[in-house]
Structures are given as C-alpha cells and as structure tokens.
Backbone as a chain_set.jsonl record, in Angstrom:
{"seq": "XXXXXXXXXXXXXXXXXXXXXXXXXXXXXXXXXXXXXXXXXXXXXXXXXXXXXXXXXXXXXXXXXXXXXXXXXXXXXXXXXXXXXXXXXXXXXXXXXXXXXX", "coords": {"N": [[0.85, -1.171, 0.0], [0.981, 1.96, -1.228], [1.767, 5.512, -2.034], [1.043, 5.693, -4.166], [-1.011, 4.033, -4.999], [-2.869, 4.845, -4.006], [-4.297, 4.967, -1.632], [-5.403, 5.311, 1.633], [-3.83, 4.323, 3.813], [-5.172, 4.092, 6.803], [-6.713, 2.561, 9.579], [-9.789, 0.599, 9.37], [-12.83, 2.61, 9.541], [-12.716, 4.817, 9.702], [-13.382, 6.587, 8.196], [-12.433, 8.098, 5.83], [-12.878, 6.573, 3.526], [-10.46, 5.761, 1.767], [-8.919, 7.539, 0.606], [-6.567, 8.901, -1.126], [-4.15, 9.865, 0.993], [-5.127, 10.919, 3.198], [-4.585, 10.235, 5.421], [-6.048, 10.171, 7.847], [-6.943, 12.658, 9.333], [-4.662, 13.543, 9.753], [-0.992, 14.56, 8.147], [0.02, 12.607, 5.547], [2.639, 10.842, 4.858], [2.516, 10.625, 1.764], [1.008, 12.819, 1.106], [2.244, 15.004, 1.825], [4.905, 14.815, 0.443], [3.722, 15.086, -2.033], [3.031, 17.999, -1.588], [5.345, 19.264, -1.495], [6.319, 18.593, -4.184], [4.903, 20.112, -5.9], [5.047, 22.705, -4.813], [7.723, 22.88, -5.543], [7.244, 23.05, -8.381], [5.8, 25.081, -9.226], [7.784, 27.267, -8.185], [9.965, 26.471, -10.271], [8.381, 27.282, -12.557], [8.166, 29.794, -11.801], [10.711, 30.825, -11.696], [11.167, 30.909, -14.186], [9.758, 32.296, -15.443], [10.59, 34.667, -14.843], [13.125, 34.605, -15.477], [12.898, 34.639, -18.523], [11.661, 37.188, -19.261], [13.972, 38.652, -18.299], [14.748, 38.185, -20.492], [13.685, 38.808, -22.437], [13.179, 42.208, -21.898], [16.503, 42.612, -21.94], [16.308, 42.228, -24.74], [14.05, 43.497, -26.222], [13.447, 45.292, -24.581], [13.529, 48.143, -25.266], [11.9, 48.993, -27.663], [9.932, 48.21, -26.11], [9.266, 49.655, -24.095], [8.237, 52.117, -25.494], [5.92, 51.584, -26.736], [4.722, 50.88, -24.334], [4.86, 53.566, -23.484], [3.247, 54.604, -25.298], [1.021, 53.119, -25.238], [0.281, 54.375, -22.365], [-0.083, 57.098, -22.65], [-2.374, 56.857, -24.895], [-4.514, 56.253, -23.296], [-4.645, 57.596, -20.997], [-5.64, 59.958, -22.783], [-8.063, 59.219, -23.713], [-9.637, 58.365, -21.336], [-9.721, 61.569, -20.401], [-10.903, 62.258, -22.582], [-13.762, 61.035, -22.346], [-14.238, 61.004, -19.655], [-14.788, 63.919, -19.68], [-16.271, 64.415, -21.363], [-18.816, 62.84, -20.042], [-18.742, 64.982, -17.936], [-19.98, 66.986, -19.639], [-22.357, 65.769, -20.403], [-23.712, 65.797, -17.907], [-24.061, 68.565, -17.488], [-26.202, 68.821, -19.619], [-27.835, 67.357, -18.781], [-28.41, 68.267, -16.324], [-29.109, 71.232, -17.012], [-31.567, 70.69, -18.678], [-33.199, 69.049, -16.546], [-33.484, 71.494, -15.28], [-35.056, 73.06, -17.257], [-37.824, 71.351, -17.146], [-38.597, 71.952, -14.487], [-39.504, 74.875, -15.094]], "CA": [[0.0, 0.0, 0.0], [2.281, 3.112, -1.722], [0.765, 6.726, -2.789], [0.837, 5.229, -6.147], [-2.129, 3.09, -5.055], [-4.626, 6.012, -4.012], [-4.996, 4.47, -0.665], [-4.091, 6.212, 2.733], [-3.301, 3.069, 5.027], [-5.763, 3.83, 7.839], [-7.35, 1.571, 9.928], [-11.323, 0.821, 8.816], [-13.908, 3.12, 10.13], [-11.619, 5.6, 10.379], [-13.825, 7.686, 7.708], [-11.863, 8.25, 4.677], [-12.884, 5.89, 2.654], [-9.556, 4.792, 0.822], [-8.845, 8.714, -0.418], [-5.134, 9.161, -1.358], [-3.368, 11.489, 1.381], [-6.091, 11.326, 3.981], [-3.934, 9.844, 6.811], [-6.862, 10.394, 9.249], [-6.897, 13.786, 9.974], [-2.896, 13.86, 10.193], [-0.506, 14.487, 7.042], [0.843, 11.37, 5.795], [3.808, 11.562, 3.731], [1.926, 11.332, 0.362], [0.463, 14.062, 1.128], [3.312, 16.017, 2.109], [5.415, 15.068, -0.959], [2.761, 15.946, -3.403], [2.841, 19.693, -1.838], [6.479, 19.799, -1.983], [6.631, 18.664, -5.655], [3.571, 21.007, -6.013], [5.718, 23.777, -4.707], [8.667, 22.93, -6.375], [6.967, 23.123, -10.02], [5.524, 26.463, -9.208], [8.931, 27.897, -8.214], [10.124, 26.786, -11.558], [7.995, 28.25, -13.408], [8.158, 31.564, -11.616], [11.811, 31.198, -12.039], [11.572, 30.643, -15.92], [8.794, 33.498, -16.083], [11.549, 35.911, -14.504], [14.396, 34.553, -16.878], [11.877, 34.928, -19.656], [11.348, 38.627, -18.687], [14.642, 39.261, -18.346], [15.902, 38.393, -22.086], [12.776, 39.991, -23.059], [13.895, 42.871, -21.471], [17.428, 42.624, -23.586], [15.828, 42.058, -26.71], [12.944, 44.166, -26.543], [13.108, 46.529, -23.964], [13.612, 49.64, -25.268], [10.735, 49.285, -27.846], [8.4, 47.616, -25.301], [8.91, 50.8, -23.231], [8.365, 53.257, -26.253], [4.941, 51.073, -26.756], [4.299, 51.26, -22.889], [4.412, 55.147, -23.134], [2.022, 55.23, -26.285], [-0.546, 53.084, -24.362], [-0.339, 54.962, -22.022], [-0.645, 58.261, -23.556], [-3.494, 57.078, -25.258], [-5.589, 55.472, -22.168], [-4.699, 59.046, -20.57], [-6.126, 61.095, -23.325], [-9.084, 58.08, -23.603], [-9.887, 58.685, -20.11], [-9.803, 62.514, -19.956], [-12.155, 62.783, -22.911], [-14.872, 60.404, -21.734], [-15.02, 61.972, -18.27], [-14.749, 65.409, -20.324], [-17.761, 63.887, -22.333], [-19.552, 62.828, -18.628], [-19.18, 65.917, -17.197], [-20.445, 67.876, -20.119], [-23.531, 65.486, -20.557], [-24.142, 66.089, -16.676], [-24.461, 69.653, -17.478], [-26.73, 68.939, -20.045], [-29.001, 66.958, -17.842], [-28.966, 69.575, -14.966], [-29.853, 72.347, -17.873], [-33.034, 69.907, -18.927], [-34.305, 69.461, -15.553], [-34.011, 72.812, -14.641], [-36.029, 73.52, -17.87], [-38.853, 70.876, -16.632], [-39.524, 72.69, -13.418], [-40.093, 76.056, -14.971]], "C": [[0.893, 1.23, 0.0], [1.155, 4.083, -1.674], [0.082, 6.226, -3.74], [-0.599, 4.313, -6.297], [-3.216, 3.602, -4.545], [-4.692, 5.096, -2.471], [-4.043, 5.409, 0.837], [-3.521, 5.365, 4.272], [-4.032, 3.393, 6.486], [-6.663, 2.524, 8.402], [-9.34, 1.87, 9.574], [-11.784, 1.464, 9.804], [-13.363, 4.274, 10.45], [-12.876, 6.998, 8.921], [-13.386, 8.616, 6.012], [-12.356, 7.871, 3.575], [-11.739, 5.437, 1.324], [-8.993, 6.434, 0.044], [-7.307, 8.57, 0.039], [-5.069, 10.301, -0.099], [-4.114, 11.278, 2.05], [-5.521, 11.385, 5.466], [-4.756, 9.993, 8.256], [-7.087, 11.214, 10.122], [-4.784, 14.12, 10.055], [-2.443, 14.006, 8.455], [0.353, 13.615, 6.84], [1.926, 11.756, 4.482], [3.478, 11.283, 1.981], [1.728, 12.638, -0.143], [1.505, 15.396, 1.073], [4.575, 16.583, 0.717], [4.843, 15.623, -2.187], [2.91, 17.126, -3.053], [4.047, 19.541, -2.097], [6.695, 19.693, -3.142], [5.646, 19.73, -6.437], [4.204, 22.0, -6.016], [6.822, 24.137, -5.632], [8.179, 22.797, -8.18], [6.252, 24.377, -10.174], [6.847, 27.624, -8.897], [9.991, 27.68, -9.679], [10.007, 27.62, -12.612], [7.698, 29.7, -13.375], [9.533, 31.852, -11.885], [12.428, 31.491, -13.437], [10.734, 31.662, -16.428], [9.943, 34.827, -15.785], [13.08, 36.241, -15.319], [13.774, 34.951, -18.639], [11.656, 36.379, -19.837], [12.263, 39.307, -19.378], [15.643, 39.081, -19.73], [14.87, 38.889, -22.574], [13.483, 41.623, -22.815], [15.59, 43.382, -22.063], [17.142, 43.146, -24.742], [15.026, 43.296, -26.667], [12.431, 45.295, -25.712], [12.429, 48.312, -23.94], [12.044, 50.079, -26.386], [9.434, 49.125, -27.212], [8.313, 48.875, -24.227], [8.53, 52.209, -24.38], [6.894, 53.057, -26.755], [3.991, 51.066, -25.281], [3.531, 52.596, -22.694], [3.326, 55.518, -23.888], [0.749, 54.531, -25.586], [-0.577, 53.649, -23.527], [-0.349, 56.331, -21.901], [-2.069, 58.345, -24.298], [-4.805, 56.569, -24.521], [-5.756, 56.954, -21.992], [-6.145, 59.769, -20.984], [-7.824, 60.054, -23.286], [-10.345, 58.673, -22.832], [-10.59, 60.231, -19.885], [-10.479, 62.45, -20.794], [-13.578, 62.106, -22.459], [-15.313, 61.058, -20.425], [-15.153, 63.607, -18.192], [-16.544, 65.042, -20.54], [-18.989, 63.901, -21.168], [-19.916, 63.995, -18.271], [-20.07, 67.002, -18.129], [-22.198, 67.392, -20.344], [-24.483, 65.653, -18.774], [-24.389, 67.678, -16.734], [-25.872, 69.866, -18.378], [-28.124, 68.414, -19.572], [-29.862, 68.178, -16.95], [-29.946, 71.048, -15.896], [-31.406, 71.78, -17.958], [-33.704, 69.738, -17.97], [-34.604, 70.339, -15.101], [-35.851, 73.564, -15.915], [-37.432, 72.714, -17.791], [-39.011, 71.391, -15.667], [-39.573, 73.758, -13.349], [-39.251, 76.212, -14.829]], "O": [[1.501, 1.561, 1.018], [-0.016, 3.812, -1.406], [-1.104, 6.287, -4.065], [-1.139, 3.982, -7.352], [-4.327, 3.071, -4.55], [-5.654, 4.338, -2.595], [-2.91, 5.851, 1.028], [-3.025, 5.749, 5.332], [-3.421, 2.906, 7.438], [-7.178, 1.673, 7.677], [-9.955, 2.936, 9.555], [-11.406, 1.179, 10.941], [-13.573, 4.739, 11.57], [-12.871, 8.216, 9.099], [-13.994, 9.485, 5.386], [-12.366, 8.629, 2.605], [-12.056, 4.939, 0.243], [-8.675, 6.368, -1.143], [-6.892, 8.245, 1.152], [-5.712, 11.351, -0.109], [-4.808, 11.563, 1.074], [-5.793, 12.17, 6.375], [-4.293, 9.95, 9.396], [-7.356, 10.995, 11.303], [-4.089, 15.034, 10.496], [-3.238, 13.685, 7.572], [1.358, 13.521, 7.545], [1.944, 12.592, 3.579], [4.205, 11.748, 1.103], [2.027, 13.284, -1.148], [1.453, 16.438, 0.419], [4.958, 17.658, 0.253], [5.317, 16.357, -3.054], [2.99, 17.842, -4.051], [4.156, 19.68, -3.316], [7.341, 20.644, -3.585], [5.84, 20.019, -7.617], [4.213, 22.574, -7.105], [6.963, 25.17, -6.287], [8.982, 22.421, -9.034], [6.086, 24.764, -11.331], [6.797, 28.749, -9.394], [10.687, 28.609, -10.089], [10.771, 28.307, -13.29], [7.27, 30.499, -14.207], [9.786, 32.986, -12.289], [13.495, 31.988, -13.798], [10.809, 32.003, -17.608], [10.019, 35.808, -16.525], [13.762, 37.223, -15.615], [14.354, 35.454, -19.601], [11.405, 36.619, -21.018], [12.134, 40.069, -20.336], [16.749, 39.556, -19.986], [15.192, 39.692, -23.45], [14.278, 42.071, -23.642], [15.743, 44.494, -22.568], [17.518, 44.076, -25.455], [15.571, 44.243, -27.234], [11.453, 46.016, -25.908], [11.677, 49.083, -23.344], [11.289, 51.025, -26.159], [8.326, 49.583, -27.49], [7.283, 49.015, -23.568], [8.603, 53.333, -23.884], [6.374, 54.073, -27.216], [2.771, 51.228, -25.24], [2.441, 52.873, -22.194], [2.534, 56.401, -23.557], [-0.311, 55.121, -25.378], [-1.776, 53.857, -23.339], [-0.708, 56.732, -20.794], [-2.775, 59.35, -24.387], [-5.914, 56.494, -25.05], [-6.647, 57.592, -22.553], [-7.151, 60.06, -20.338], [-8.697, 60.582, -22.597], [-11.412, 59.161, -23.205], [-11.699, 60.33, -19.359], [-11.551, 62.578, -20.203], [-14.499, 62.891, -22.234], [-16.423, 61.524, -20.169], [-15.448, 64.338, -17.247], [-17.584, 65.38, -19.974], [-19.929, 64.693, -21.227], [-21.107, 64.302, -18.202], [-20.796, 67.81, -17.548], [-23.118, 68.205, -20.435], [-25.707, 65.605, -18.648], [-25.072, 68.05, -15.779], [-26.629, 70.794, -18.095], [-29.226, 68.877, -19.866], [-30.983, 68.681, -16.866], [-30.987, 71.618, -15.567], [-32.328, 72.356, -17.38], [-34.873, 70.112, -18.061], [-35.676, 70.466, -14.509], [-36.93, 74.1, -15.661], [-38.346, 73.316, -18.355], [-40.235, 71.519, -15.696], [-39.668, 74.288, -12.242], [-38.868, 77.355, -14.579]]}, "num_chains": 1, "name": "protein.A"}
C-alpha cells in the first residue's frame, strides 16, 4: 500500500474511505510530498517566467517601453475625454431638468 495506489493506510472506520493522502486527519507523507513537488513546479515556473522577462527585457526593452508610453498616452487622453464627455452630458441633464420645473 504506496501513494501510487490512491490508498491512505488507515485503519477501517476511520472515515476516509480509501482517499489518497487522507492519513486520518494527520498528514501522511503522500500528502506532504505531493505539496512539496507542487511547490517545487511552481517555483520553476516563476523562475523561468523571470528569466523569460529578463531576455525579453534585452531584446525588446527599449521598444516595449516606447509602446508602454504610447498606451499609455493614449488610455490618458481616452480617459480625460470620456469623463470630459460625462461631465459635459451632466451639465446637459442639470440644464433639462431645470427647464422641466419652470
């Protein structure tokens, strides 16, 4: 009776029913190894997203920051006319109800 066989070696009645890793309320070392290999394949791939970055970064830096500034230059301007646009249709409201109550 291994991990490899989905079973968690408790004694019957114990509540489990046969689930991998259950150890009976306790952490049995299935369990334990699966997080550490769990962990260790997420630290990988944060380590290969940060090496990944950083030859991006090399390669492509200088236009990916010259593309950075134009989005956001044009969110900016985006932004300021829409809540330009808002505030001017909020004037146009306030004008219209004033002209419904006389």
């Amino acid at each position: 009776m291994g991990c490899d066989e989905g079973q968690c070696g408790c004694e019957s009645g114990c509540g489990c029913n046969g689930s991998k890793g259950c150890g009976c309320g306790q952490g049995s070392g299935c369990e334990m190894t699966d997080m550490v290999m769990a962990i260790a394949d997420k630290a990988w791939a944060e380590l290969m997203k940060e090496k990944m970055k950083a030859e991006l970064e090399k390669k492509r830096g200088a236009q990916m920051s010259k593309v950075a500034a134009a989005a956001v230059d044009a969110s900016v301007a985006y932004w300021s006319a829409k809540m330009e646009g808002k505030s001017k249709r909020e004037q146009h409201k306030d004008a219209l109800r004033k002209a419904f109550q006389g």
